[in-house]
C-alpha positions in Angstrom: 144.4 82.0 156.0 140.6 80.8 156.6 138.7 79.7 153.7 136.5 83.3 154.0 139.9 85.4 153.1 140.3 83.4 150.7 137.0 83.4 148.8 136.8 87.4 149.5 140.4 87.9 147.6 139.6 85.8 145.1 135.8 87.9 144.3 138.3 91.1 144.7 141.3 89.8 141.9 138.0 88.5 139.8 136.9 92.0 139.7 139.9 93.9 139.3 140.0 91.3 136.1 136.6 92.2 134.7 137.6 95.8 135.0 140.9 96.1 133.4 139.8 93.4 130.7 136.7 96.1 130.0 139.5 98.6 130.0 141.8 97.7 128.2 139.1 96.0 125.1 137.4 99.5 125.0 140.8 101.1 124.0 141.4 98.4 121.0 138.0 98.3 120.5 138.6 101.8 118.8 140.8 100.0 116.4 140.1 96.7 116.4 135.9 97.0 114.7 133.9 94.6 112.3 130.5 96.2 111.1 128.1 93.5 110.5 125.4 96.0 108.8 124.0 94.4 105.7 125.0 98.1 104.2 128.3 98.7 105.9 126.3 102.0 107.9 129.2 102.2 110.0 132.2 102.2 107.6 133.4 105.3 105.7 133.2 105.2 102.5 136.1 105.2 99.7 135.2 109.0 99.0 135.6 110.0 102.6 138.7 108.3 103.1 139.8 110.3 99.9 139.1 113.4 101.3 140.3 113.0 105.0 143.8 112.0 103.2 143.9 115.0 101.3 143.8 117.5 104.1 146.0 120.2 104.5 145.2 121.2 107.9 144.0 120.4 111.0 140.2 120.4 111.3 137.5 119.6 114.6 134.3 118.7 114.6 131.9 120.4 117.5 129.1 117.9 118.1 126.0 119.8 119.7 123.3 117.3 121.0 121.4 118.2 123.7 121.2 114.5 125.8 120.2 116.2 129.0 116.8 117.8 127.4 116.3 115.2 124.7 115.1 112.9 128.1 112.8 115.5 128.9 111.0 115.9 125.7 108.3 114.2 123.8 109.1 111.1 121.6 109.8 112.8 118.7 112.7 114.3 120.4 113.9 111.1 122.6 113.8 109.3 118.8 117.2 111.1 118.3 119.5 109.4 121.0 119.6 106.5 118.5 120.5 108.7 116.0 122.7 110.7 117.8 124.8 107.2 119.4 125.4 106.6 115.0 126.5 110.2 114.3 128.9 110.3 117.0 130.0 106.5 115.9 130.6 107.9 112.4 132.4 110.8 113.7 134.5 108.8 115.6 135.5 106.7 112.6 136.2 109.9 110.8 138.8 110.9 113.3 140.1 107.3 113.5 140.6 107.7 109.8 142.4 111.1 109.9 145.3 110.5 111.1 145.2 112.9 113.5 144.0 116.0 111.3 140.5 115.7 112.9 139.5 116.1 116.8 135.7 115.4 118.0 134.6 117.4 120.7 130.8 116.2 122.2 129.1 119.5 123.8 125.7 119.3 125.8 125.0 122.8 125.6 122.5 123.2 129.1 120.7 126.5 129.9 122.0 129.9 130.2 125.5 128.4 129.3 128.5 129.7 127.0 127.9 126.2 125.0 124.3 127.0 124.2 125.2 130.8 123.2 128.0 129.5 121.1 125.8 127.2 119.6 123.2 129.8 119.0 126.0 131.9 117.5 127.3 129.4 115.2 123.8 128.6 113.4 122.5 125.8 115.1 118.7 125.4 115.1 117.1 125.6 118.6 113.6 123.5 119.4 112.0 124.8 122.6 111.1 121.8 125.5 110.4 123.8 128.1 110.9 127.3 129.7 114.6 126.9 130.3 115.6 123.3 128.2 116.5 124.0 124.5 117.0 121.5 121.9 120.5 121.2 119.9 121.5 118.8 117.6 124.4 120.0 114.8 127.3 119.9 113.8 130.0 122.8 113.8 133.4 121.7 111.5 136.1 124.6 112.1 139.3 124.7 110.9 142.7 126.1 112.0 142.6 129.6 109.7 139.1 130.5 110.6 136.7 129.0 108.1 133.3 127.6 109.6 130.8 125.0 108.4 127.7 124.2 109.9 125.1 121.4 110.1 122.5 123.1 111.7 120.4 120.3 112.4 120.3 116.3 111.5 117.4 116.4 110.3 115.6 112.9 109.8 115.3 113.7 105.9 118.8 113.6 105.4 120.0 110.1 107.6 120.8 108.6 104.5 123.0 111.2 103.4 124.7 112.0 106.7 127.9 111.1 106.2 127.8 112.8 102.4 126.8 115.9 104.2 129.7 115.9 107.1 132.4 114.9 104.2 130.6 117.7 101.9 130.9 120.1 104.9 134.9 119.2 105.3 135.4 119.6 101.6 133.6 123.1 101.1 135.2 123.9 104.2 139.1 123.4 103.3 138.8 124.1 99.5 136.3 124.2 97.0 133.7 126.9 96.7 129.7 125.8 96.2 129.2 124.6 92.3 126.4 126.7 90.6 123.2 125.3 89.2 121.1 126.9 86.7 117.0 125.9 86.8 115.2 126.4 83.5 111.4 125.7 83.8 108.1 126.1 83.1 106.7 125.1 86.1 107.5 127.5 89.5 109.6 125.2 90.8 111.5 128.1 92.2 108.6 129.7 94.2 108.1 133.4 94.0 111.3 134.6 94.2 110.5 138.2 94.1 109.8 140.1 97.4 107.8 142.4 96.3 105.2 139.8 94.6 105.1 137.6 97.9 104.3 140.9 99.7 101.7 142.0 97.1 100.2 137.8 97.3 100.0 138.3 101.6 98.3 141.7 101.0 96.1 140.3 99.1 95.4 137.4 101.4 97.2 135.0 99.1 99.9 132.5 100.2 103.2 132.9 98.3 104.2 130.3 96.2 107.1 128.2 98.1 110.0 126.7 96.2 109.8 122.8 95.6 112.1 121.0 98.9 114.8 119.5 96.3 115.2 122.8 95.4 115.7 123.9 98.9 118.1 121.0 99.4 120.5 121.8 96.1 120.9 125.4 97.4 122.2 123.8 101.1 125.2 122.6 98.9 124.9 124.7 96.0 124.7 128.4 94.3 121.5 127.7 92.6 119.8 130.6 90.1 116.7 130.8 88.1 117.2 130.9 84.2 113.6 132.6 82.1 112.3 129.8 80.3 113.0 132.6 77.2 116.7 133.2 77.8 119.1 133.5 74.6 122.1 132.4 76.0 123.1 130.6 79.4 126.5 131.4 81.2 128.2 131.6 84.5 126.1 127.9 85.0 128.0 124.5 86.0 125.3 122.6 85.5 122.0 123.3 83.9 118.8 121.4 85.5 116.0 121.5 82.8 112.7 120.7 84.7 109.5 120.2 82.3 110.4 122.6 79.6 107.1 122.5 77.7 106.6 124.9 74.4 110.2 126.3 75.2 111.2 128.8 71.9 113.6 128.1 69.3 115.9 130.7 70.9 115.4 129.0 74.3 116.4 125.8 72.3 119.3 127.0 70.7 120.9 128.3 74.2 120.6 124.8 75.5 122.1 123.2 72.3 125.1 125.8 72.8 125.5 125.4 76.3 125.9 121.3 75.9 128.1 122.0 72.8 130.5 123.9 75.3 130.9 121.3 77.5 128.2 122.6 79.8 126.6 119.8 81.8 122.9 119.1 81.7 120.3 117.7 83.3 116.9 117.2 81.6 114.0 115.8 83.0 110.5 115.8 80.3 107.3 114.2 80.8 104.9 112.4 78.3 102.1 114.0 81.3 103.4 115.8 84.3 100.3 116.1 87.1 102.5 118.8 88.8 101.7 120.7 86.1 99.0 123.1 87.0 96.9 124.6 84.3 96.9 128.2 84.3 93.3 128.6 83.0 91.2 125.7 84.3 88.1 126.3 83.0 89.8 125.5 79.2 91.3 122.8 80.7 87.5 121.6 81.9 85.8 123.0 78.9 88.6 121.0 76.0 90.5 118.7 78.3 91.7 116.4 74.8 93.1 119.9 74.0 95.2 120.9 76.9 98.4 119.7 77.3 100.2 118.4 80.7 103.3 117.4 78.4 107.0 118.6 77.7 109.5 117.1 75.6 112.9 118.3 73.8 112.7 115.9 70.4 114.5 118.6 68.5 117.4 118.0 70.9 117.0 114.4 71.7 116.6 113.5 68.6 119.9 114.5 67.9 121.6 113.2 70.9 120.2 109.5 69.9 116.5 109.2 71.9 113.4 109.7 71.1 110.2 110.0 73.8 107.0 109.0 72.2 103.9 111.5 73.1 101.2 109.6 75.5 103.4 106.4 76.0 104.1 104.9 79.5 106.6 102.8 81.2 104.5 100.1 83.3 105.6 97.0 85.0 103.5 94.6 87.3 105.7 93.7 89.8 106.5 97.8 90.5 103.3 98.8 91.0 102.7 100.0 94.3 99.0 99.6 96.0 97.5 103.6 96.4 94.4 105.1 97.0 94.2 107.7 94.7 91.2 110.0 96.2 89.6 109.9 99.6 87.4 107.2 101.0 88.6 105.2 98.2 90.4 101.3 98.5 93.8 101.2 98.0 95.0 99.8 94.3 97.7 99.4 91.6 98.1 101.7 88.9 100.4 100.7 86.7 101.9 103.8 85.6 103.1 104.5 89.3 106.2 102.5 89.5 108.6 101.8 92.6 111.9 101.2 91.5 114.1 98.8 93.4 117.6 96.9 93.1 118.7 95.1 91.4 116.8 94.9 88.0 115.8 98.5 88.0 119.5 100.2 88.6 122.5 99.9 86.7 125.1 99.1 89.1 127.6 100.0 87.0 127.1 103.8 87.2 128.4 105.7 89.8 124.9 107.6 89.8 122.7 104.7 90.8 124.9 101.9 92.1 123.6 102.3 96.0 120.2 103.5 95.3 117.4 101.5 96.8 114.3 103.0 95.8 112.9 105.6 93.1 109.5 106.1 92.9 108.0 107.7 89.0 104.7 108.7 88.3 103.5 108.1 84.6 107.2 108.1 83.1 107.7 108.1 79.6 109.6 105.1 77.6 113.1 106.4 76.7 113.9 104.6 72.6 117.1 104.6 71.3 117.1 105.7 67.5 119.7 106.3 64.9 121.6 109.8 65.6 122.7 112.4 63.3 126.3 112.1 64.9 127.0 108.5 64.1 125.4 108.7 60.5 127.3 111.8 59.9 130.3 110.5 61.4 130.9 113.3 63.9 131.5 110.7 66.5 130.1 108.1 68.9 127.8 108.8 71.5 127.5 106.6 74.5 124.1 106.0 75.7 124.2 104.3 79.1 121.2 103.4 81.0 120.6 104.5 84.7 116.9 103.6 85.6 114.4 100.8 83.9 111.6 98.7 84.9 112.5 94.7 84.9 112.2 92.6 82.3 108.5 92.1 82.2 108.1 95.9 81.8 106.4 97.3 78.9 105.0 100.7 77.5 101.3 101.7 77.6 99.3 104.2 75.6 96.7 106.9 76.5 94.2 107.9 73.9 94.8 111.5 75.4 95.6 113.5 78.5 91.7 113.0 79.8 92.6 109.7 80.3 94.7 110.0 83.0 93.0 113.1 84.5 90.0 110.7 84.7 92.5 108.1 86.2 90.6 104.6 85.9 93.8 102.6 87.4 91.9 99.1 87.4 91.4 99.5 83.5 94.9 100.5 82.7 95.9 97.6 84.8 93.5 95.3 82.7 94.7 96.3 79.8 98.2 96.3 80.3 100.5 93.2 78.6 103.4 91.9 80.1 106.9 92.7 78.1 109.9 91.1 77.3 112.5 93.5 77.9 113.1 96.8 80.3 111.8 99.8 79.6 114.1 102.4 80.6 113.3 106.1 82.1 116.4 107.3 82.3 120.3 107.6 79.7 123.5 109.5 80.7 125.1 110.9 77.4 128.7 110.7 76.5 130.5 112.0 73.8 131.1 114.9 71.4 127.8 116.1 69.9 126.5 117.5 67.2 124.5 120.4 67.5 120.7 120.3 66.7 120.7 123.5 64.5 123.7 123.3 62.3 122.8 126.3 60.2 122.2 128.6 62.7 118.3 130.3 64.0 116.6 132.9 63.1 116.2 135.3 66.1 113.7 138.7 66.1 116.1 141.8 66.3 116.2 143.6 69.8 116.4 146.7 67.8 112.9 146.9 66.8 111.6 146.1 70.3 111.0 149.6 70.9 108.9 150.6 67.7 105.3 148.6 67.7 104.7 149.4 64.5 107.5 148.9 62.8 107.6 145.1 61.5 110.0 143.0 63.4 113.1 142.2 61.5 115.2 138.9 62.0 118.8 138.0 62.6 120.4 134.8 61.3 122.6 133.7 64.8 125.2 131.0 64.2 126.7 128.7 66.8 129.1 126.0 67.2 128.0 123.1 64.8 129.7 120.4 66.7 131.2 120.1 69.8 134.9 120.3 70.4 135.1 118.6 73.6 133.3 115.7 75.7 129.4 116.7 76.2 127.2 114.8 79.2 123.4 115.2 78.8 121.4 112.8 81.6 117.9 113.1 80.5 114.9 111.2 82.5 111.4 111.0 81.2 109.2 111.9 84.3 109.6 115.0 86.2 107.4 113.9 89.0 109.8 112.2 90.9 111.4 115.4 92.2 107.9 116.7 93.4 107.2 117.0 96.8 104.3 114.0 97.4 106.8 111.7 95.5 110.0 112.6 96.9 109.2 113.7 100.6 106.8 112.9 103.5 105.4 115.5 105.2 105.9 115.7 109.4 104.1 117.6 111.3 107.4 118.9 113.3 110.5 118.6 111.3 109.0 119.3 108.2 109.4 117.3 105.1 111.7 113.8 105.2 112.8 112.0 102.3 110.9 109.1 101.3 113.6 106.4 99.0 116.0 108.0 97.0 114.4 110.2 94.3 116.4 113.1 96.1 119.3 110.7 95.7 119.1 110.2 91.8 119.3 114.2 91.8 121.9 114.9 93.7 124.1 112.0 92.8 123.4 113.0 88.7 124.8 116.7 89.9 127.9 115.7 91.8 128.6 113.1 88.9 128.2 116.0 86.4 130.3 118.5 88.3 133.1 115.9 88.7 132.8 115.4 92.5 134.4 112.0 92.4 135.0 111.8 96.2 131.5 112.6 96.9 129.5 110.3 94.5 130.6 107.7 96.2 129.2 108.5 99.7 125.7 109.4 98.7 123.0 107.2 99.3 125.2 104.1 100.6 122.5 102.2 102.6 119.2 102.4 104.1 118.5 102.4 107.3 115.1 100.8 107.1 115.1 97.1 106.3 112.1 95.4 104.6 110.5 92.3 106.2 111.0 90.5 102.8 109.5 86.8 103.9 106.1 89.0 105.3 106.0 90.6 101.9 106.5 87.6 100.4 103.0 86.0 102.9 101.3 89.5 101.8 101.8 89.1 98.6 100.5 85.3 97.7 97.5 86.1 99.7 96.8 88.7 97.5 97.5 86.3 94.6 95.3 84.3 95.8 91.9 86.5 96.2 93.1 88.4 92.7 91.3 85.8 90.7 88.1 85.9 93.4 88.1 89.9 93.3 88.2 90.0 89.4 85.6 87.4 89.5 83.0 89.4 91.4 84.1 92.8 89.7 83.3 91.2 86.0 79.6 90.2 87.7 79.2 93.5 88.7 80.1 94.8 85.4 77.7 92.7 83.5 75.1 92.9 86.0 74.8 97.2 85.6 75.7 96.8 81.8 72.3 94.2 81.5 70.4 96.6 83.7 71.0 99.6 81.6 69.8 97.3 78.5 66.8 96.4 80.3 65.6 100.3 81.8 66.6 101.6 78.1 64.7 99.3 75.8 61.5 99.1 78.0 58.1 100.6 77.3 55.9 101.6 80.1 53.7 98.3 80.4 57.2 96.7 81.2 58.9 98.7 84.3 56.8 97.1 87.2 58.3 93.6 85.1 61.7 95.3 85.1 61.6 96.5 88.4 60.7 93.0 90.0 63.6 91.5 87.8 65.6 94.4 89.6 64.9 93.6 92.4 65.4 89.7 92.2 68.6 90.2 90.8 70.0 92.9 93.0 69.5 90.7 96.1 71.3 88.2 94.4 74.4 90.1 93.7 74.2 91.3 97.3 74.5 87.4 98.7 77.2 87.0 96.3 79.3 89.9 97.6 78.3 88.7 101.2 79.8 85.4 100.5 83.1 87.1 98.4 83.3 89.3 101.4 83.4 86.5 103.9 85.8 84.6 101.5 88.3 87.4 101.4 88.1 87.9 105.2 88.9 84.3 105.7 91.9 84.6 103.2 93.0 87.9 105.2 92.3 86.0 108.4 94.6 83.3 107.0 97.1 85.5 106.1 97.6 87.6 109.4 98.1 84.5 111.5 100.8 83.4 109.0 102.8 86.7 110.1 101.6 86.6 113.4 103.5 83.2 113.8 106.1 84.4 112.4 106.5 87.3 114.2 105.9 84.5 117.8 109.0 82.4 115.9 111.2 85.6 115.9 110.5 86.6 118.8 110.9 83.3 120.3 114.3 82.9 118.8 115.6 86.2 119.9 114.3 85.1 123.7 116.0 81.5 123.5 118.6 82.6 121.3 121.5 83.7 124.4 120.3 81.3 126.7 121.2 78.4 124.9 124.7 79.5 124.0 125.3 80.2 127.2 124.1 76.6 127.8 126.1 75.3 125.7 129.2 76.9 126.6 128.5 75.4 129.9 128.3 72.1 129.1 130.9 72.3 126.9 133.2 73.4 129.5 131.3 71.0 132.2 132.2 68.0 130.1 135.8 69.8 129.3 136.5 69.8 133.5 135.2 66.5 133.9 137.8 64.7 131.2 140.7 67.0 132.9 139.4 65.6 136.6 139.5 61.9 135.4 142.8 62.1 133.5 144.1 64.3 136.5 142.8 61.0 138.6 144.1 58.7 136.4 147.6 59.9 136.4 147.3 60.6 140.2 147.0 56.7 140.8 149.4 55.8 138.3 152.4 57.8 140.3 
């Protein structure tokens, strides 16, 4: 056989190799999978594998992504072939985890085809590309006696939640029915839910009030229903959400108190200053601003329960202050009432509600105090009071001589005058525990009777409730409600629509399934985040900015003194004296305009300084992940060069010896 056989049989077995080693390591690859993801993206979760094990029945999932028209469209649609390759991962790991109760099936529904009219049929949302090319990307979970769920689009504002939402869908699917949340509040955080007034606004040329996007997200999983901020009683309600209720009546009150007495689960979020809060006539609000209030807060209830919110006081902490421009054309700074929360010191990671959160944003939160509670004084039993959000321990509260000044927001003097602390603040408490209720003898409540006479004087009716609960209570109460608003919570795009911005959506949602007693899916909500922070850059912006702070107060205190002696100088001056004054103004004013030349340059030199410290970094990186495979590669070689060579010699060696 010539030496040319040989090397072409030997390139052929080589190859036949390769291809059934590729084979065969695909099929245990399903099996045999490490996720390296610093937040395990890729590995169910301990609620899913609860649910998949108790199925009952056979279930498959129909994945719709259109691949063939996502490579014709824009960016904005090619950005989802990523995110379809981890859906259809996840998938897969849901029907490796079944045990064969779920089967995947990967559609790309084209044109004119019984695919795309069955996903048309089933819900799915289509986005237009071009005359004939739709785009499809959802999520159909049917089961073996008919029932029907539907993702009808994986939208970017829910990849956090995406496996929560596929394991929700296989759990509403196969047993339970959707939970029902009550919303009591005095803001319209439910939009203008009557038909007739959203006609009347769009005849009138007015745009309809729209509901607040949480809201639209809780009735995706939920039966969610209004409740008048004047109701008398509250039923048919699995958990209450209590948004802002400002200068709620005593009736209003007592139906609350009653409905946590019952065992009804509640959600309260008040706020020493809400901005969402629009002011219904603004010209009093302009006219008396010290006299118009932007507040809520339920003292007569919390009071009871063991907290207390102090009126005008803040939660403010150095390190979680944000930089923001709070009006156009204005340089970004940080206000220390707008706080980012982040892990660790800001979560307690011993709650199922905000163990795998990674950032809550608040906006002028109030301080949260423990005090001494009827119930434990009484002896009516012990209420557990466990914290779920806080600054860090250099946190500390802030006053505000009134409402006007924060309306008149003057964030560097807030800053200025704010004192490190010694201890967290915290903004939020879950309450445990058998309560006692916050009107023992009853209310007083104006007859219905005498509604229909004018003039006849209204007469009262003593109402009686339960004085004390008879079975466990949960209360969580935060003290901002702007962190469910849309500029906190979402981000606005142009095409999809709003996307969720950290996980104030999260705090929500996992407070609800926590309250409702969805054990499986607490645990799946919010388990990592896709979007990983470049901490040592941070760490470069960060000095830098430590390092002109001093330089920037500096020439901010000259400027202050500078227009403070001016105004001196124009106010005390006769007539005789202005040409004096306005020489001296003019002396001076070109002084202070060579000494913000030369701070200028300074900071530019510092920013200079600081953008080839990342820029380096970025070359080092970027260096690394070029030189990175090479050299193992290399070294593999030589390894197994210098491995040959000491088998050659002792082959050699042995060779002579015989």
């Amino acid at each position: 056989m010539s030496r040319t056989i040989k090397v072409i049989l030997a390139v052929i077995f080589v190859l036949l190799v390769t291809f059934s080693a590729i084979s065969i390591f695909q099929d245990l690859g399903k099996r045999l999978k490490v996720d390296v993801t610093d937040h395990k993206l890729y590995t169910l979760s301990a609620g899913t594998k609860s649910i998949l094990a108790k199925l009952n029945q056979p279930i498959k999932f129909k994945l719709y992504y259109a691949k063939t028209a996502a490579m014709k469209g824009p960016d904005q649609i090619k950005y989802f072939n990523n995110y379809y390759e981890f859906v259809k991962a996840l998938l897969e790991e849901y029907v490796a985890a079944s045990k064969g109760m779920v089967a995947l099936e990967i559609i790309d529904p084209r044109p004119f085809s019984d695919d795309e009219m069955e996903a048309a049929r089933s819900g799915l949302k289509r986005f237009p590309i071009t005359d004939e090319e739709n785009f499809f990307f959802g999520l159909v979970v049917q089961t073996q006696f008919g029932a029907e769920k539907t993702i009808p689009f994986f939208s970017p504002d829910r990849q956090n939640f995406v496996e929560y939402d596929i394991s929700s869908l296989i759990d509403t699917a196969t047993s339970r029915q959707k939970k029902n949340i009550g919303v009591l509040s005095s803001l319209p955080v439910m939009g203008e839910t009557s038909d007739y007034m959203a006609q009347m606004m769009l005849m009138q040329g007015q745009q309809p009030k729209m509901a607040w996007t949480i809201i639209e997200h809780l009735r995706q999983k939920y039966e969610v229903k209004g409740i008048p901020a004047d109701t008398n009683e509250i039923n048919d309600v699995d958990v209450l959400l209590v948004i802002h209720p400002k200068n709620l009546p005593v009736q209003t009150l007592f139906a609350i108190d009653q409905f946590v007495l019952k065992g009804g689960r509640t959600i309260i979020c008040v706020d020493p200053f809400c901005a969402s809060d629009r002011q219904e006539n603004q010209m009093a609000a302009m006219m008396q601003p010290d006299k118009v209030s932007q507040a809520s807060n339920l003292s007569k209830l919390l009071n009871t329960w063991g907290l207390d919110m102090p009126d005008l006081t803040f939660a403010g902490d150095r390190q979680l202050a944000p930089g923001t421009s709070v009006a156009a054309n204005r340089e970004s700074e940080k206000i220390i009432g707008f706080l980012n929360l982040a892990p660790p010191a800001c979560f307690n990671r011993d709650s199922v509600i905000t163990a795998q959160l990674n950032s809550v944003r608040v906006w002028f939160a109030g301080a949260l105090n423990v005090i001494d509670s009827p119930n434990e004084v009484a002896g009516a039993g012990h209420i557990e009071r466990t914290p779920l959000i806080m600054t860090t321990a250099k946190g500390n509260t802030f006053k505000a001589a009134s409402p006007y000044d924060l309306q008149m927001l003057d964030a560097s003097a807030l800053m200025k005058n704010f004192s490190d602390g010694t201890k967290p603040v915290v903004m939020g408490y879950l309450l445990t525990g058998k309560f006692k209720s916050s009107f023992p003898d009853g209310i007083l409540a104006v007859s219905d009777s005498q509604a229909e006479d004018a003039n006849k004087p209204k007469s009262k009716t003593h109402i009686m409730g339960l004085a004390h609960a008879t079975e466990n209570c949960a209360v969580a109460v935060f003290s901002d409600v702007d962190f469910l608003t849309d500029p906190l919570a979402y981000y606005r795009n142009p095409i999809f629509g709003n996307i969720v911005v950290g996980d104030n959506s999260a705090l929500l949602m996992n407070t609800i399934d926590d309250l409702s007693g969805s054990t499986d899916l607490i645990s799946i909500r919010s388990r990592g985040n896709f979007r990983r922070p470049f901490t040592v850059v941070d760490q470069i912006e960060n000095k830098a900015e430590a390092e002109t702070a001093d330089e920037v107060a500096k020439l901010n205190d000259e400027i202050t003194g500078f227009e403070s002696e001016l105004k001196t100088l124009v106010t005390s001056a006769n007539e005789k004296e202005k040409q004096v004054i306005g020489n001296s103004l003019a002396r001076k004013t070109k002084d202070l305009e060579l000494k913000k030349l030369k701070a200028r340059q300074q900071l530019r030199q510092v920013k200079m300084q600081k953008r080839q410290r990342i820029e380096a970094l970025g070359n080092k990186l970027r260096a690394f992940n070029m030189l990175a495979a090479p050299v193992v590669i290399l070294l593999i070689a030589v390894v197994l060069g210098i491995k040959r060579s000491a088998m050659k010699r002792h082959y050699i060696s042995h060779a002579s010896d015989a």
